[in-house]
C-alpha positions in Angstrom: 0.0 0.0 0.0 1.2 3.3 -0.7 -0.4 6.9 0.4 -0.2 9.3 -2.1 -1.8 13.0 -2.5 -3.4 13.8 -5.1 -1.9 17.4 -5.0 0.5 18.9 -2.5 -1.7 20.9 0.2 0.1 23.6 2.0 2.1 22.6 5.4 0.0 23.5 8.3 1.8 26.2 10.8 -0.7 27.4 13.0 -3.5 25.1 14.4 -6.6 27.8 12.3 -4.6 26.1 9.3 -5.6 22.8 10.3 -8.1 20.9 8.7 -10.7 18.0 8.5 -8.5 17.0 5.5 -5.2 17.4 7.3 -6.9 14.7 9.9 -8.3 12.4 7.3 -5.0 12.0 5.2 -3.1 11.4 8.4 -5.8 8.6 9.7 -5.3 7.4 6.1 -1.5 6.9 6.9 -2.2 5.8 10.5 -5.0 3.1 9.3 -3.0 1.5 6.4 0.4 1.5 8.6 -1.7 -0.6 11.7 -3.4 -2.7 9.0 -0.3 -3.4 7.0 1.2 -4.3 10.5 -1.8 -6.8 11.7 -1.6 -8.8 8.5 1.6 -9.4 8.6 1.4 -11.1 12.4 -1.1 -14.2 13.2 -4.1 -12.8 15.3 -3.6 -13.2 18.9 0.1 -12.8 18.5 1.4 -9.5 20.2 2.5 -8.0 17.7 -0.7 -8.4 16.2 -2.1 -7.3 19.9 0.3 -4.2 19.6 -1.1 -3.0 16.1 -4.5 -3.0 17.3 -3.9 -1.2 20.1 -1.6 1.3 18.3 -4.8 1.6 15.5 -7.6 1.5 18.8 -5.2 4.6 20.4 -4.9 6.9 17.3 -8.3 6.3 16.4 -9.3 8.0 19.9 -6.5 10.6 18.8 -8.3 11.4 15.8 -11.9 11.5 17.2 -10.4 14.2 19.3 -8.8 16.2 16.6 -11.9 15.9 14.6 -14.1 17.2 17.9 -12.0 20.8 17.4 -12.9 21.8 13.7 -16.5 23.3 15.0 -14.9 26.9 15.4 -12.4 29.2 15.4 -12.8 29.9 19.0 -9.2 30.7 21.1 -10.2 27.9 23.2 -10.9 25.2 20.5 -7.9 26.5 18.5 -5.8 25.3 21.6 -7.9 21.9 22.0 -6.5 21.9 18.3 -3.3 22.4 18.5 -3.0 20.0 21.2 -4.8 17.5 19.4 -2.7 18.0 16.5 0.6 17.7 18.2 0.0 14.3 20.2 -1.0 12.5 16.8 2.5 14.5 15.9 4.6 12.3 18.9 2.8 9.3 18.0 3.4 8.9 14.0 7.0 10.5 14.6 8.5 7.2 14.6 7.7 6.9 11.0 9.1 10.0 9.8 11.2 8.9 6.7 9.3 6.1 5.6 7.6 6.5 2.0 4.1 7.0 3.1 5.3 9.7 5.5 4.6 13.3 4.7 6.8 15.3 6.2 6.3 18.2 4.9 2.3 18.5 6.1 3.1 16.4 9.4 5.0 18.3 11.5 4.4 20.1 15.0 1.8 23.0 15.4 3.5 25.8 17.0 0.7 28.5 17.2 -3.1 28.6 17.5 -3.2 31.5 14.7 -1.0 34.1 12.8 -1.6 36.7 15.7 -0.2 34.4 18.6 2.8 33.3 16.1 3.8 37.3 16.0 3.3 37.6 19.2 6.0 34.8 20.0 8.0 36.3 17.3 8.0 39.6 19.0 8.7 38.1 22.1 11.8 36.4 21.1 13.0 39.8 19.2 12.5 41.4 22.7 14.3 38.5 24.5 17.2 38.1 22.3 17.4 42.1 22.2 17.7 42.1 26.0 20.5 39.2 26.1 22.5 41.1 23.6 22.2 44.9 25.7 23.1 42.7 28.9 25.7 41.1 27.1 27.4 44.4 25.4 27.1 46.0 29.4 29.5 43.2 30.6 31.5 43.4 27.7 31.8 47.6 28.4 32.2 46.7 32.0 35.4 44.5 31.2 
């Protein structure tokens, strides 16, 4: 089996980005890896077992992922994001494998464009303040 899009899709940043379709291709991926990896084990073997459970655990991932697309609310945008990035942790494991698309699955860093200038700003400010402190010590030598 092999997962293929039909046309590349942007790579999701910030979690309003995120879509049903985002969720469905990766519980494409997710369904034909566990499947691929129950046939090829006996039923009742563990690895078998393990499959099923990996396949029961993403499923629950993914019902909860699908459970933040009502709204664009702060709130559900979080619920989103962290959604988003525990099926992230789980799939990781298959990063560079031929079904795996990392370009689209990848960690959500920011609920929207505003809270992903904000951090930018942030990290301006911060990295302005460690270089005034560090050209005061270096004045101070």
């Amino acid at each position: 089996m092999y997962f293929a899009h039909d046309e590349p899709r942007p790579a999701p940043f910030n979690a309003d980005e995120l879509t049903h379709e985002h969720a469905k291709d990766l519980g494409v991926f997710l369904t034909e890896v566990t499947q691929q990896l129950r046939a090829s084990h006996p039923e009742g073997s563990f690895e078998h077992r393990a499959a099923r459970t990996l396949h029961e655990a993403v499923a629950v991932h993914l019902d909860a992922l699908n459970e933040c697309f009502e709204d664009a609310e702060p709130v559900t945008l979080q619920a989103r994001k962290a959604a988003w990035n525990r099926l992230m942790f789980i799939i990781r494991s298959w990063e560079g494998t031929p079904r795996f698309d990392a370009y689209r699955w990848r960690l959500v860093l920011h609920t929207d464009a505003e809270a992903a200038v904000e951090a930018a700003r942030h990290l301006l400010a911060s990295r302005e303040k460690a270089a005034q402190d560090k050209r005061r010590v270096l004045e101070g030598s």
